[in-house]
Structures are given as C-alpha cells and as structure tokens.
C-alpha positions as CSV (number, residue, x, y, z in Angstrom):
1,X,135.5,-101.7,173.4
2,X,136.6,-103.4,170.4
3,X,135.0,-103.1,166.9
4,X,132.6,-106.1,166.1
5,X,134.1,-108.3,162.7
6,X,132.0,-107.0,160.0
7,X,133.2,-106.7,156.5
8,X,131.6,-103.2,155.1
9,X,131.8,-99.7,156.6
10,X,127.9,-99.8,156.0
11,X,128.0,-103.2,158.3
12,X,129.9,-101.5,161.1
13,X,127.8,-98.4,161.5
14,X,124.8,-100.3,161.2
15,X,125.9,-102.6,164.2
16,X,127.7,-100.7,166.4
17,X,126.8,-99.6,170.1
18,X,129.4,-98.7,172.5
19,X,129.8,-100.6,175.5
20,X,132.1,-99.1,178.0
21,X,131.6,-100.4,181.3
22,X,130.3,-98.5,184.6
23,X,133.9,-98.6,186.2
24,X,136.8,-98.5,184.1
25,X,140.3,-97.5,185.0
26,X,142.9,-96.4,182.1
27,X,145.9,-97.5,184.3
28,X,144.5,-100.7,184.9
29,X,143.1,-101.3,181.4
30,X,146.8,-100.4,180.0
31,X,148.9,-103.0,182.5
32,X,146.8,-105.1,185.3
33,X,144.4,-106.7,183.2
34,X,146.9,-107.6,180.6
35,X,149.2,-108.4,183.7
36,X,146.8,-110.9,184.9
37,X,146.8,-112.8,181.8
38,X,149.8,-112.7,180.5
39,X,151.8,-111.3,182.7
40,X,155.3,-112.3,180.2
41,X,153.9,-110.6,176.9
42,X,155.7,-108.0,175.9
43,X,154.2,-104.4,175.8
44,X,157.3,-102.0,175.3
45,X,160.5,-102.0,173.2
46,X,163.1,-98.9,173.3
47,X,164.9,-98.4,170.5
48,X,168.8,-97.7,170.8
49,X,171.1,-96.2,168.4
50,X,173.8,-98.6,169.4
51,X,171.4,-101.8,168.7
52,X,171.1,-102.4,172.7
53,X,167.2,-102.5,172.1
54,X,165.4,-102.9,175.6
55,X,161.9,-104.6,176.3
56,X,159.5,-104.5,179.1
57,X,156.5,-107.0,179.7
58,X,153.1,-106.4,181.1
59,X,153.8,-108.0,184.2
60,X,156.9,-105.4,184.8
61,X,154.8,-102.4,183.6
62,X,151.8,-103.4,186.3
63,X,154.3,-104.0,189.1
64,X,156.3,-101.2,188.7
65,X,153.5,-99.0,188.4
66,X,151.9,-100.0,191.9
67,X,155.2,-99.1,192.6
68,X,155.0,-95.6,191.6
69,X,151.4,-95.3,192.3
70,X,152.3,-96.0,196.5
71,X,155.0,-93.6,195.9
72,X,153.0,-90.7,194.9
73,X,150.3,-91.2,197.2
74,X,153.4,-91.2,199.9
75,X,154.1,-87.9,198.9
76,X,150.7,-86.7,199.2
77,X,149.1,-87.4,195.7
78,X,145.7,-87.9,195.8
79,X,142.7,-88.3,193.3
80,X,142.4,-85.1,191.4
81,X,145.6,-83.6,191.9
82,X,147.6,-83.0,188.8
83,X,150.9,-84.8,188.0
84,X,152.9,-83.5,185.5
85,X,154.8,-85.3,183.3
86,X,157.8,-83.8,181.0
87,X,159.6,-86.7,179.8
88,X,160.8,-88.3,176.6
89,X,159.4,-91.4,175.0
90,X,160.1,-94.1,178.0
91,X,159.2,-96.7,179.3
92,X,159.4,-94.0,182.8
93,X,157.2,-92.3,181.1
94,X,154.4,-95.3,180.7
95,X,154.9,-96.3,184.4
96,X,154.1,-92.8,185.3
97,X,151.4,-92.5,183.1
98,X,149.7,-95.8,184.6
99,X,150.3,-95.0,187.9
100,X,148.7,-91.3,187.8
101,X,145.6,-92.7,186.7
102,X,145.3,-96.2,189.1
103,X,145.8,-93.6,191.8
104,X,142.7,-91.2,190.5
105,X,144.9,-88.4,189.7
106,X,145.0,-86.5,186.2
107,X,148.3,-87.0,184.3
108,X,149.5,-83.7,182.8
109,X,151.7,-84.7,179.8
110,X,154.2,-81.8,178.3
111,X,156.4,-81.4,175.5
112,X,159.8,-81.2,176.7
113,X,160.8,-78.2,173.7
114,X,158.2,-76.3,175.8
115,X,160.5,-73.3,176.9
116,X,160.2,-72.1,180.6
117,X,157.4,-69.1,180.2
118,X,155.6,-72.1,178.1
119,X,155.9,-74.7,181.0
120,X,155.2,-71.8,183.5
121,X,152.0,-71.3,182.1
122,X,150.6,-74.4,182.0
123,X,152.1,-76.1,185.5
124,X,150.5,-72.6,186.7
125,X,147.0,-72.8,184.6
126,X,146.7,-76.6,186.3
127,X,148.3,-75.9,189.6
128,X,150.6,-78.8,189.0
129,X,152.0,-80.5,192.3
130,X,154.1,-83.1,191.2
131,X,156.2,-82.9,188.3
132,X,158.3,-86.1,186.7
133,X,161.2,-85.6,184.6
134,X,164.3,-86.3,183.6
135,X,167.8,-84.0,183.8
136,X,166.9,-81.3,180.8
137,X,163.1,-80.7,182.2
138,X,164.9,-80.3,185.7
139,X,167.1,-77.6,184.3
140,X,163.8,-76.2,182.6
141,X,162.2,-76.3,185.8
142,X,164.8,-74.7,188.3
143,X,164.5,-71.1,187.5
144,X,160.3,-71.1,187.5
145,X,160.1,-73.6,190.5
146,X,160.0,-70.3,193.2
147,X,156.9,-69.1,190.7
148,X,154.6,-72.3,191.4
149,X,153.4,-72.2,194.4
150,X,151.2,-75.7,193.6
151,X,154.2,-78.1,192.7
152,X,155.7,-79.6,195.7
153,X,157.5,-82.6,194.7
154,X,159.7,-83.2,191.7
155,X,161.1,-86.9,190.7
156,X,163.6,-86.9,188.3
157,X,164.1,-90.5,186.0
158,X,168.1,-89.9,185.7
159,X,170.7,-91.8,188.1
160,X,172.0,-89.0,189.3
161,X,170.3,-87.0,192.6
162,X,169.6,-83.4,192.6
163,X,169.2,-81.2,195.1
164,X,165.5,-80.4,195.3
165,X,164.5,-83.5,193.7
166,X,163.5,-87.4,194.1
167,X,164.7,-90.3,191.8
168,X,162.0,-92.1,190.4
169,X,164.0,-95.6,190.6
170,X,164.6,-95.2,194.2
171,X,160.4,-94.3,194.9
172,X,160.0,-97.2,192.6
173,X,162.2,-99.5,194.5
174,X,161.1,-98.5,197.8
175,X,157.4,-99.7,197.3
176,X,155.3,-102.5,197.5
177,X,154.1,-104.1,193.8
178,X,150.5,-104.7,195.3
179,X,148.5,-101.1,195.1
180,X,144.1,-101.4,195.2
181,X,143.2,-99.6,192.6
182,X,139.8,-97.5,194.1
183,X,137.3,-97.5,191.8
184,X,136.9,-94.4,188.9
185,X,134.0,-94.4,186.3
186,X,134.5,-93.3,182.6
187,X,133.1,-89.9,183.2
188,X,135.8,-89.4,186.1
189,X,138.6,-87.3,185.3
190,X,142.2,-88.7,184.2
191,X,143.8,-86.8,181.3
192,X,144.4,-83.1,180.4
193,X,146.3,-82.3,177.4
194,X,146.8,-78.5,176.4
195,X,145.7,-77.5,172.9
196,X,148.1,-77.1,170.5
197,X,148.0,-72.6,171.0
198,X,147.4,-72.5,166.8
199,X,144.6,-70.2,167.4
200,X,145.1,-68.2,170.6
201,X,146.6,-69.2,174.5
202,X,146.4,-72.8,175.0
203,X,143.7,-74.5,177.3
204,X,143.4,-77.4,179.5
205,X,141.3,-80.0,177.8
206,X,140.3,-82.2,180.4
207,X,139.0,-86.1,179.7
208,X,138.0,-88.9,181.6
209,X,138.8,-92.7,181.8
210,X,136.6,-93.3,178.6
211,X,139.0,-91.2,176.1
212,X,140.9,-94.5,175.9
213,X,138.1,-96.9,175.3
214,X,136.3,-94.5,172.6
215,X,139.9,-94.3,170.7
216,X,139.7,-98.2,170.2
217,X,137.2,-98.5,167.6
218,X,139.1,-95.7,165.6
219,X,142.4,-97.1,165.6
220,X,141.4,-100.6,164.8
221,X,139.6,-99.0,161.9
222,X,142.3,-97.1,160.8
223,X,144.9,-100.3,161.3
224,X,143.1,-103.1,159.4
225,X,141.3,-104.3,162.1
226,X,144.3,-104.0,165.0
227,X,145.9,-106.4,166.6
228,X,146.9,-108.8,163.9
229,X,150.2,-111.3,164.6
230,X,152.9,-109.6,164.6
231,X,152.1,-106.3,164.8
232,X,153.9,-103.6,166.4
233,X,153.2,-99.9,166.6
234,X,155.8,-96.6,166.5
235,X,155.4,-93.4,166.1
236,X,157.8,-90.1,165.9
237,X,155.1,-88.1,167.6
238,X,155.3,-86.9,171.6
239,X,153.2,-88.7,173.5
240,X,152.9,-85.8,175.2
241,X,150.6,-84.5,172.3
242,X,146.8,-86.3,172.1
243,X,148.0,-87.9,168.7
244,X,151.3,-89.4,170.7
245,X,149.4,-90.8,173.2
246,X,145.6,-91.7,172.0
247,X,146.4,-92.3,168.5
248,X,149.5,-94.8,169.4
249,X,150.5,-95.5,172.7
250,X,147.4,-96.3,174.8
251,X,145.0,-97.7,172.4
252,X,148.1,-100.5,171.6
253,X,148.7,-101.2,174.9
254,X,145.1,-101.7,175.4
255,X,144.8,-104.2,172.5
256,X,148.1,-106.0,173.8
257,X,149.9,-104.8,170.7
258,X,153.7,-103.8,171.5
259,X,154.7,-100.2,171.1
260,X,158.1,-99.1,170.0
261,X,160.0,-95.8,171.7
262,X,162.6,-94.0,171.0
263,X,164.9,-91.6,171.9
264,X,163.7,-87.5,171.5
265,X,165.2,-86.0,168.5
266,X,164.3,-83.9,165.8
267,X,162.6,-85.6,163.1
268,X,165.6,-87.3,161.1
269,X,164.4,-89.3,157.9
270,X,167.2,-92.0,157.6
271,X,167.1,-92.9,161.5
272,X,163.2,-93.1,161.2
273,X,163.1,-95.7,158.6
274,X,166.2,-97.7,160.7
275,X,163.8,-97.6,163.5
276,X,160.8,-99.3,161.5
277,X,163.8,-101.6,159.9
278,X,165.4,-103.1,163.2
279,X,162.4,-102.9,165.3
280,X,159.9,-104.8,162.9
281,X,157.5,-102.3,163.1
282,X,154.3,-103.0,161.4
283,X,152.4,-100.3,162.1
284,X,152.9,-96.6,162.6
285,X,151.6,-93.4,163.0
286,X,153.3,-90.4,161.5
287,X,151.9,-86.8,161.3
288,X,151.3,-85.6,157.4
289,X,155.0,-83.2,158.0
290,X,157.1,-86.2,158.8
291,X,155.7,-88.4,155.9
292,X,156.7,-85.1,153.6
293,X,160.1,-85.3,155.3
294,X,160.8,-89.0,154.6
295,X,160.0,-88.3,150.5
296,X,163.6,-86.8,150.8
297,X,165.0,-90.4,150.8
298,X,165.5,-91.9,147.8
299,X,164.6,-95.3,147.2
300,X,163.8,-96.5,151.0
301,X,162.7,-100.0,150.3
302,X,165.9,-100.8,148.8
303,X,167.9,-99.6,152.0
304,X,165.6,-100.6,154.8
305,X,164.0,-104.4,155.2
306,X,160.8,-102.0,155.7
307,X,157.8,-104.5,157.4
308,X,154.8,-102.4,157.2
309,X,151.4,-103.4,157.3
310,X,149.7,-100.0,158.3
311,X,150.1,-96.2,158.3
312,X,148.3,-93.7,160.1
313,X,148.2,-89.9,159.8
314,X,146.6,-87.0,161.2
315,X,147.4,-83.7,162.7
316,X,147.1,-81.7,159.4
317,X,146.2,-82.5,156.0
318,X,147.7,-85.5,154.0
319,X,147.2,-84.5,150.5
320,X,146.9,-86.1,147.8
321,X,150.7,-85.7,146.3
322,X,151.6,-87.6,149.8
323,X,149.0,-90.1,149.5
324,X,149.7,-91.0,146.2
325,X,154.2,-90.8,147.0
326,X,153.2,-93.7,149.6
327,X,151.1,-96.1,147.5
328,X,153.7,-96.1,145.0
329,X,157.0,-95.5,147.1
330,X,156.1,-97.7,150.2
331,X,153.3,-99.6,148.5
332,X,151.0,-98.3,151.6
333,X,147.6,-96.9,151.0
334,X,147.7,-94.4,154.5
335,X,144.7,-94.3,156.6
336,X,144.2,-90.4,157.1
337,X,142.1,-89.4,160.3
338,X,140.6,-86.3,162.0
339,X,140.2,-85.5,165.3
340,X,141.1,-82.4,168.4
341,X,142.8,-82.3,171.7
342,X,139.1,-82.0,172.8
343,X,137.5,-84.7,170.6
344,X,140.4,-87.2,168.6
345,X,139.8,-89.7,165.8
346,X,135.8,-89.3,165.0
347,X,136.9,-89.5,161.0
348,X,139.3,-92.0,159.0
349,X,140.1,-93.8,156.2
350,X,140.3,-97.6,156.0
351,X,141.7,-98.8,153.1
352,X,141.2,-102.4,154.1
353,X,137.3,-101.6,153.9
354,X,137.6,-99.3,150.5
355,X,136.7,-96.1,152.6
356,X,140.0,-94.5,151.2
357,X,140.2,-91.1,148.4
358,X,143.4,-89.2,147.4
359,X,142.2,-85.8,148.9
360,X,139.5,-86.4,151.6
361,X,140.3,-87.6,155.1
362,X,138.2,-90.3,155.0
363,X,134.1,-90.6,157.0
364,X,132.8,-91.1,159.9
365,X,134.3,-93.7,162.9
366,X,131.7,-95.8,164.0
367,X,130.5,-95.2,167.5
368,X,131.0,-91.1,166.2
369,X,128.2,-88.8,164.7
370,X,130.1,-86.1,162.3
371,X,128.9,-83.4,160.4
372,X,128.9,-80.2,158.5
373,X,127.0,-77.4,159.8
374,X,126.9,-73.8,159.3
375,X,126.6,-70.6,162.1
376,X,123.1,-71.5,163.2
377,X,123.9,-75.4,164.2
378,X,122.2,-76.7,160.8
379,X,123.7,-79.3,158.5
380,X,124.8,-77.6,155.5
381,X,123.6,-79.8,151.9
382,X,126.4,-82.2,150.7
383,X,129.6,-80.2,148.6
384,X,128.8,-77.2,150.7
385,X,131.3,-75.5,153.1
386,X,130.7,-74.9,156.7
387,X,132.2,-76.4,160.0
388,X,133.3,-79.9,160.9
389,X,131.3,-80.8,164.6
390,X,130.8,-83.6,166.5
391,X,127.6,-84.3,168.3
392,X,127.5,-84.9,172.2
393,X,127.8,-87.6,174.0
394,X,130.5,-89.0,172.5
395,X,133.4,-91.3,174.6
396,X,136.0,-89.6,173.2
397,X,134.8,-85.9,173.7
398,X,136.3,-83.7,176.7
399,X,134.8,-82.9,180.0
400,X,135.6,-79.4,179.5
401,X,138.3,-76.8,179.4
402,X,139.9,-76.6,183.3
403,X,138.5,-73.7,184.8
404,X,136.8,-72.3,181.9
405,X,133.2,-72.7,181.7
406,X,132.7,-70.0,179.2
407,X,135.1,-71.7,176.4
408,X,133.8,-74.8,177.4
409,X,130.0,-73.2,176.7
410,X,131.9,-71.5,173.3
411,X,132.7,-74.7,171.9
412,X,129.4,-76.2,171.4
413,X,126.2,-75.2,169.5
414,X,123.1,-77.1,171.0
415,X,124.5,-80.7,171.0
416,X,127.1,-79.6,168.2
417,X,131.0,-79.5,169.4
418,X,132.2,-77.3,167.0
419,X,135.5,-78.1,165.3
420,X,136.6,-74.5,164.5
421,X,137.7,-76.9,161.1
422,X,136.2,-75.7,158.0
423,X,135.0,-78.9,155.4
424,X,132.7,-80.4,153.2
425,X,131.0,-83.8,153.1
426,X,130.0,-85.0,149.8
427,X,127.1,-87.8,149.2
428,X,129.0,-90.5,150.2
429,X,129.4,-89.0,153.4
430,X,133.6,-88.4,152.5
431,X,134.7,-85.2,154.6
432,X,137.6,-82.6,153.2
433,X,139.4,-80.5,155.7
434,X,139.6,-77.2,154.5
435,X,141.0,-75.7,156.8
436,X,140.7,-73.4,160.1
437,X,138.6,-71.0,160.0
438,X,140.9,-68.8,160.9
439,X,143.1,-70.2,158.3
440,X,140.9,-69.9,155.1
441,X,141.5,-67.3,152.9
442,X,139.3,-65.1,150.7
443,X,140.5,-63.8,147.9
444,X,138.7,-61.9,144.7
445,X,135.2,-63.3,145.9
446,X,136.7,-67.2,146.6
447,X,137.3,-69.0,149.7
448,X,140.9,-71.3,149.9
449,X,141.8,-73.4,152.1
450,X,145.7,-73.8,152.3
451,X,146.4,-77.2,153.0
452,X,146.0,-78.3,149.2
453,X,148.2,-75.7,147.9
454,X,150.5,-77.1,150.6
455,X,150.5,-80.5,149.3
456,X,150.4,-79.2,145.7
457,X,154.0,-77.7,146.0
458,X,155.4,-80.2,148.3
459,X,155.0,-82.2,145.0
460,X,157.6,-80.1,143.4
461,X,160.9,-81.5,143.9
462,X,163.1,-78.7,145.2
463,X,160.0,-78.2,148.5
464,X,160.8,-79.3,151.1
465,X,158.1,-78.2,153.2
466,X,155.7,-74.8,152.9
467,X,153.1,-72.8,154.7
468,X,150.1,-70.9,152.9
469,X,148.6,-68.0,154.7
470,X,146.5,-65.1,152.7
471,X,148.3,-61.5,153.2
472,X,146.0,-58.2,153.2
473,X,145.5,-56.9,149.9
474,X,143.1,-53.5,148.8
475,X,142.2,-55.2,145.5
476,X,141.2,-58.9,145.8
477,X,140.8,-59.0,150.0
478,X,143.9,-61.1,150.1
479,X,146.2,-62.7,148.1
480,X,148.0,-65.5,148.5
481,X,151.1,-66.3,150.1
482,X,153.5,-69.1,150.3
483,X,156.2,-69.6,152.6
484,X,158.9,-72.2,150.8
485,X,161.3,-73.9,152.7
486,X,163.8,-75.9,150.3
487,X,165.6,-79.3,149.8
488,X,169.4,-79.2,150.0
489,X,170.8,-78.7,146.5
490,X,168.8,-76.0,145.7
491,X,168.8,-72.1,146.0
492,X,165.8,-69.4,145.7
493,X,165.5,-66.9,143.1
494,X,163.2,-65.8,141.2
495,X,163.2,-68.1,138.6
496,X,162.4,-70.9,141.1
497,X,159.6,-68.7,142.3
498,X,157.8,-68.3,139.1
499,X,158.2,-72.0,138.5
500,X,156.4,-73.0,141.6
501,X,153.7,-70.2,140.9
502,X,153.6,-71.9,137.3
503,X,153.5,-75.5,139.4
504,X,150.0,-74.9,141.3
505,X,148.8,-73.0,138.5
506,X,149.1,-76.1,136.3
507,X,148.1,-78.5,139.0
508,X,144.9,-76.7,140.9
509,X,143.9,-73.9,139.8
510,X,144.2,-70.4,138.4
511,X,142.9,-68.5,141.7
512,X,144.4,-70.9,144.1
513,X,148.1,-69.9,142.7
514,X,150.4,-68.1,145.3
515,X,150.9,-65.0,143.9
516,X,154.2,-64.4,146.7
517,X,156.7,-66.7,147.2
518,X,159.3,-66.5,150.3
519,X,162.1,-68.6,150.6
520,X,162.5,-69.0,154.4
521,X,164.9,-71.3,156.6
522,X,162.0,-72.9,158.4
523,X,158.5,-72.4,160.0
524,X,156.9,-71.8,163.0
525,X,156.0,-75.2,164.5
526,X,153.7,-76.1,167.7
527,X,155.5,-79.2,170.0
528,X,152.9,-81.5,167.8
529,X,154.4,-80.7,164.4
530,X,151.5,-78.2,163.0
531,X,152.8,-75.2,161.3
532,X,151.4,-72.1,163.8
533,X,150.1,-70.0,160.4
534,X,149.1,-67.0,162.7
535,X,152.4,-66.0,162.8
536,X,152.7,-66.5,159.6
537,X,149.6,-64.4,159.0
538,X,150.5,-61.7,161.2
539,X,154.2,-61.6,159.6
540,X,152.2,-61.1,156.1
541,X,150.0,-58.9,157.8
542,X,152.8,-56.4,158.3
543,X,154.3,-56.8,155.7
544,X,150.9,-55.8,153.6
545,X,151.1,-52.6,155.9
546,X,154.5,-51.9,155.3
547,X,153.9,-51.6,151.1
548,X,151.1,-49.5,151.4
C-alpha cells in the first residue's frame, strides 16, 4: 500500500483508496517477499561504538527467521499465543519479530527499563508463554518467573547458557530455513503494544496484520515520498514503543529502505548525531524531547558530516521554538505527526507538499478521516476546542483492548475513536494538539493546554527540558505550574525564576504565564519518552493542600 505520485495534498486525498489485500502477512511482507527479489539488498545496519558496523541482507533476515519461526512452533508456539519480546535494538530483535508473526502468533514487544512489577503486569495481563531476551531482561525475569504461570519457555540472545533458558543462536541454528507461512488476513491478530500508562494502568492494544500496511501511506507522506536513493532510516526510539516500531522500523523494511540500530542507552546528544554522521542516515525519526536534547550541541553541522534528507516527530508536541531551531540549525523543515498506541500516524506534516505550520501538527493522512468533535460525537465549527477522533474502519486502528470489551466500547462514540487528545482544526483543515484532556488546565475562566508553554521556555537558554501541569488554587481554579529542569552552567534562584515567568509572559501570553517555577533534577518519563504529568499533577496537587 503505497501512496499514488501526485503532486498536491488536495491530489492525494482526492485519489486515494486503500488497497490492502485479502491475505497479508507482516512477517512475510517485512523479509520473504523482499527475500525473493532481492535476496542481497541490505535491510539492517548496527551501529558500533568502536566503528565495527554490522549489516544483514533480506535474504539472511527471511532465512533466519524460518529459522526461528520452526523453533517456536517446536516449543509449542502456536497462532495466537503471545511471544514476548524484551530486547534492545537488534537485528535478534527483527528475526524475532518476523518470525512471531509468519507463525500466526502475536509479538508482545517491551521496554527493557520496564522494572519487574511493570513486566509482571503485562507478561501476566497477556498470559505471555514465551519470552525472548537478552542477559539484563533474564535477570529482570528470574525473580517473577515462579508468578507466571503462562510463560513456559524463555530464549535468551547472549552466548552464554542459563539455567532455565534457551539460546536463540542455537534454536536458530538447529532449524530448517524453509517454514510455509499459513495464511493470516489483515483483520487477523499479530501485534499488541501496551499504552504508554500516561492516564491510568496500561492496556493491551491489540492489531492485526494491516497496522503495517495502513502506516505506509503515512510515513511516505511524512518522508518526501519514501524510499528515494540512498535513503536510510534511524531512530533513538524503542521499537518496543508503537512509534519505534510503526513509525520506523517496519514501514522501512517494507519499502526496502535500510534501517539503522543501535545500541540501548540513554538519550546522549553527541553520540546521536555520530550515529546519523557514520551511518549516512538520511532519514530519522526522533520524539519532540530528543530533538530539545540535541539543541544543547552547539554548532552540529560543523562537527558531524550530517546527511539528512528527512525528520520525523511525534509522541508529544514539537512546538514551534523546535520547529523553527531545526530549519535554521539543521536546515530541516520536520514533518510533525499524530497518532495512539491504538490508532498511529492519521495526521502529519509534509513539507515537501507545503502542508507544514510552526505550531500545528500538520492534517489529515490520506487513506485517514480526522476530526474534532465535542461530548455528543458532533464536529465542533473550525477554531473551536473539542476532541481529536478518528473515524472507523480505518487500517491502522486496533482490534480492541485484550480482554477488555468495556474500554474497548469506552473508546469510541458511534463510528468516532476518541483520542482522549484535546485540539482544534482551523479552515484549512490544520489540527493543534492541545493537549490531554486530562492534561488541560483551567484557570481564571481559560482553558491551557501545556505543551506550548513547554516549547515556549525550552526557548530560553538555560531550559533544558520542562513539564507544565495546573496546581489547585481557591481563586482562579488552578494556576499554573512549571517544572524546570536546567542546562549545565546554570543554577536556580529566584531571579532565574522571574525571568522565565517574564520569558512566556513576553512570548505567549499574560494568562498562559507559570505563575510557580520548580527547579527539579528530572521528570517523570514513560519507556516512550512522554513526560507522565499525573504525577506531576498529583505532586502539585499536594502541595496545593499542604498551603492551605
């Protein structure tokens, strides 16, 4: 499912119709069929700190995941079970992936920072059989294992055997490379991906073998019209989370585009742009808190041979202070998109096509129906506030939550999936995330969303990242708060406090202003890089309490 050549967004929408065929199989779509081909094209590159960079070609990644695919069925896998994977970027961790779905099973990808209750809950909530990992998510694993009564089998990726445990290069090894793929449908199950927990306990949003072919049209959109020569695609982002995997890794492999891995970390600016550098990326994806992170490097084009042809973000709001740092810093206009864990990339920019603003995300994806609607399932007029949904069907959309038809029910009004996202669409059909709902705040009679103030004071040189949340107040409903975390070099006192006050006064507006400042070593952060603001809220919350 590829996006037709057109050369206006009014062009696309107007001509496209989805196309996604009876019997479709991710696994296959991701290695065989490429395999078949061009079995010697190269589909994955690992980056190594030591400049040992490794590559693997279609023709590997299809044999080796027969090989994996016989494995698991030896040990019992079948279509529908759930296979866990905890692993780091890898080219393990692809294998696995296409395996678990040319079998018919449903791949269960987690964030190795998950701690063990986190893990617990999940391998529990999906009754988990098999999990793959490597040496740290065994040592996760070992004191929960006795608690799982579903997981049977664990294969660990490391050389070295563990009581308890298979190697996944001796399954490999063992098997044949032939494995008959049986046949699965789009609408058949393949994917679950736990929400991110911003809101309340995670849940199991489960997809079928269509999530990949409805996220093509939305990254080609968002990538100038991917695959062009030469590209190549990285991102810092799990592909454990939806954006990882959906917004980077599958999609490329799909198109035959090479994808770049690396090895886990926390997010380190300098070692990020080396990796674009020696790897000759050409297109990435990184989440709005990582672009903020790589403004603390001074002058990158004049340390790194830089090769960029695209940027994507999503996962929170860009902004228009980190728009604007990237056109003139990396000379990159970044395609911003939208999507859920239930219902990714429906809305993006496209710079190459002039659907690009400082401030809004971008419009719709063609092939997606988006709106703004209020309680009662009605599109709200253009400028006004309500809730960002998608209408049903939609390829990229969720089955459901597992085991939770109520939620599942919850989520939708009429043919409406509801974002829980508030925005606004103007007449051009441009959409502005807001916020969550649960995130905006109202204060003296007016409704704020946080993420502008957020990218107002990351603008200010000594921020280096911040949180807004609105604390209880008797006179104006809530104020607003601001949770600063700072750039080396500089200190907090008050002084600094009633500059950055002074800072989104000047810049926004007088009632958007944080009228509390808190200087704070860091911030509460899901796996996927979004800043958990009920914490944050409850923290405030208390602390409201406490002064009365």
């Amino acid at each position: 499912m590829k996006l037709p050549p057109r050369n206006s967004y009014d062009d696309l929408i107007r001509d496209f119709v989805w196309d996604i065929p009876a019997e479709f199989n991710m696994g296959r779509a991701i290695s065989d069929d490429w395999a078949e081909r061009e079995p010697e094209r190269i589909c994955l590159q690992h980056f190594s700190p030591d400049g040992h960079h490794l590559s693997m070609t279609y023709g590997e990644l299809s044999g080796q995941s027969n090989r994996f695919a016989n494995a698991l069925r030896g040990l019992g896998v079948a279509q529908g079970h759930r296979v866990a994977l905890l692993l780091p970027q890898s080219f393990e961790t692809v294998v696995a992936h296409a395996a678990i779905y040319k079998l018919g099973a449903i791949a269960l990808p987690l964030a190795l920072l998950f701690g063990a209750e986190a893990l617990e809950y999940r391998l529990a909530f999906a009754g988990a059989s098999v999990v793959v990992t490597n040496d740290f998510g065994f040592s996760r694993l070992k004191d929960i294992r006795q608690r799982l009564p579903d997981l049977r089998e664990i294969i660990l990726t490391g050389a070295a055997a563990s009581e308890g445990a298979h190697l996944f290069g001796d399954l490999v090894a063992s098997q044949p490379a032939q494995f008959e793929v049986p046949r699965t449908g789009p609408d058949d199950p393949a994917l679950m991906i736990f929400t991110s927990g911003t809101t309340g306990a995670p849940k199991g949003a489960l997809h079928g073998h269509r999530v990949l072919a409805g996220h093509i049209p939305g990254i080609q959109f968002a990538h100038h019209f991917l695959p062009q020569p030469g590209d190549r695609m990285w991102t810092p982002s799990d592909w454990a989370w939806a954006g990882g995997l959906l917004n980077a890794l599958m999609p490329c492999l799909m198109l035959g585009v090479p994808v770049v891995s690396s090895p886990a970390q926390k997010f380190d600016p300098d070692t990020a742009y080396r990796i674009m550098a020696e790897m000759k990326v050409r297109n990435a994806f990184i989440p709005p808190t990582a672009l903020r992170l790589l403004k603390s490097v001074e002058a990158p084009l004049e340390k790194y041979d830089l090769q960029l042809r695209t940027i994507g973000s999503a996962g929170e709001s860009l902004g228009r202070e980190t728009y604007e740092w990237a056109k003139r810093v990396l000379g990159i206009t970044v395609n911003e998109f939208y999507g859920q864990t239930e219902c990714n990339f429906v809305i993006s920019s496209a710079a190459e096509l002039g659907v690009t603003r400082a401030g809004p995300i971008g419009r719709a994806v063609p092939g997606h129906r988006v709106a703004v609607i209020n309680d009662e399932g009605h599109e709200v007029p253009a400028g006004a506030i309500g809730q960002i949904a998608v209408k049903r069907p939609d390829p990229v959309m969720f089955l459901g939550y597992w085991n939770d038809e109520t939620a599942t029910r919850e989520k939708f009004i009429g043919d409406w999936m509801l974002t829980g996202d508030q925005g606004r669409m103007d007449r051009d059909g441009y959409i502005e995330f807001f916020g969550r709902n649960d995130d905006v705040i109202t204060s003296s009679g007016y409704r704020i969303g946080p993420s502008e103030i957020e990218d107002c004071l990351s603008g200010h040189p000594a921020v280096r990242l911040s949180a807004v949340v609105g604390k209880p107040d008797a006179v104006r409903t809530e104020i607003v708060k601001a949770y600063v975390v700072l750039r080396d070099g500089y200190a907090p006192d008050e002084a600094l406090e009633t500059e950055l006050r002074d800072w989104v006064k000047q810049r926004l507006s007088m009632h958007e202003y944080p009228r509390e400042v808190a200087f704070v070593d860091e911030l509460p952060m899901t796996t996927t890089g979004k800043i958990i603001r009920r914490l944050l809220r409850d923290q405030a919350a208390v602390e409201g309490q406490a002064a009365e």
